[in-house]
C-alpha positions in Angstrom: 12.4 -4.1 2.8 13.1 -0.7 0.8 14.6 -2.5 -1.8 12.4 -5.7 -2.5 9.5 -2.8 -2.9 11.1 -0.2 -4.9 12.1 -3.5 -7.8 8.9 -4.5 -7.2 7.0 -1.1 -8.3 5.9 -0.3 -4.5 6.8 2.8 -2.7 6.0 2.6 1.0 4.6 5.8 2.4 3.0 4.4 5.7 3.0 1.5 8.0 -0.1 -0.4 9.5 -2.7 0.3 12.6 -2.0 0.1 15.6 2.0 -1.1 15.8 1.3 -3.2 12.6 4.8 -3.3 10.6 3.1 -4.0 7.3 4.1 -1.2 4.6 1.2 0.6 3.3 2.3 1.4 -0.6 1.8 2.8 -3.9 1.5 0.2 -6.6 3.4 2.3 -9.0 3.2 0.5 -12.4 -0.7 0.0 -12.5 -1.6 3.4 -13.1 -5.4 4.3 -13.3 -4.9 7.9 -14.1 -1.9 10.3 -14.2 0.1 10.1 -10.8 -2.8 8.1 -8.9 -1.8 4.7 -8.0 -3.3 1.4 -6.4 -2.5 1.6 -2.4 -1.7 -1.9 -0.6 -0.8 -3.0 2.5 2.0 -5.7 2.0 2.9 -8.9 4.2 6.3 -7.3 5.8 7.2 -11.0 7.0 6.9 -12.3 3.5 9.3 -9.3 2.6 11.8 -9.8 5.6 12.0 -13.5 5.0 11.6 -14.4 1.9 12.0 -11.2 -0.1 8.8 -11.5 -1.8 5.8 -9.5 -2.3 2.6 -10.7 -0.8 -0.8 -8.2 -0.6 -2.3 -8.5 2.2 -5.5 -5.9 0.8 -6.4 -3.5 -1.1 -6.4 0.2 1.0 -7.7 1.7 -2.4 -8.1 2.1 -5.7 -6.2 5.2 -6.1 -4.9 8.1 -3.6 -7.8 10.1 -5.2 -10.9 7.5 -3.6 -9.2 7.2 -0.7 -9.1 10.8 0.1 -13.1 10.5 -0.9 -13.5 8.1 1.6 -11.7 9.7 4.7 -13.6 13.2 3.7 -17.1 10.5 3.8 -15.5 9.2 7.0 -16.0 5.8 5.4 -12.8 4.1 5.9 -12.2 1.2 8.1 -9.1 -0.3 9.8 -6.4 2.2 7.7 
C-alpha cells in the first residue's frame, strides 16, 4: 500500500478506529501553509485491489486544525 501512497502524494501516519485498516494520511501536494497538509482516511481495499486512491473523508484541513479540535475535544470518530 506504501507505494501506491507515496506516488500518489500520501504519507500514511495512522490507521483507522477501532481495527479499521484504512490509512489515515498526509495529502502532501495540497499544501495550505508551510509543512501543514490535508489529512484523509483512504479506502485500503481500493489500494490493495486495485491500486488506486479513493478518500473515504476528510480528517482535517491541516495537522494544525486538527490539533485545535482534539485540544476543543471536538473531534468525532478519529
Amino acid at each position: 500500500m506504501s507505494k501506491v501512497l507515496l506516488e500518489n502524494n500520501f504519507i500514511q501516519f495512522a490507521k483507522g478506529p477501532g481495527g479499521n485498516y484504512d490509512p489515515i494520511c498526509f495529502e502532501v501536494d495540497n499544501k495550505k501553509e508551510i509543512n501543514d497538509y490535508r489529512i484523509v482516511q483512504i479506502d485500503h481495499e481500493e489500494l490493495l485491489c486495485k491500486e488506486r486512491i479513493k478518500i473515504v473523508k476528510e480528517i482535517s484541513k491541516s495537522m494544525h486544525e486538527l490539533m485545535k479540535k482534539i485540544i476543543k475535544n471536538d473531534i468525532k470518530d478519529v
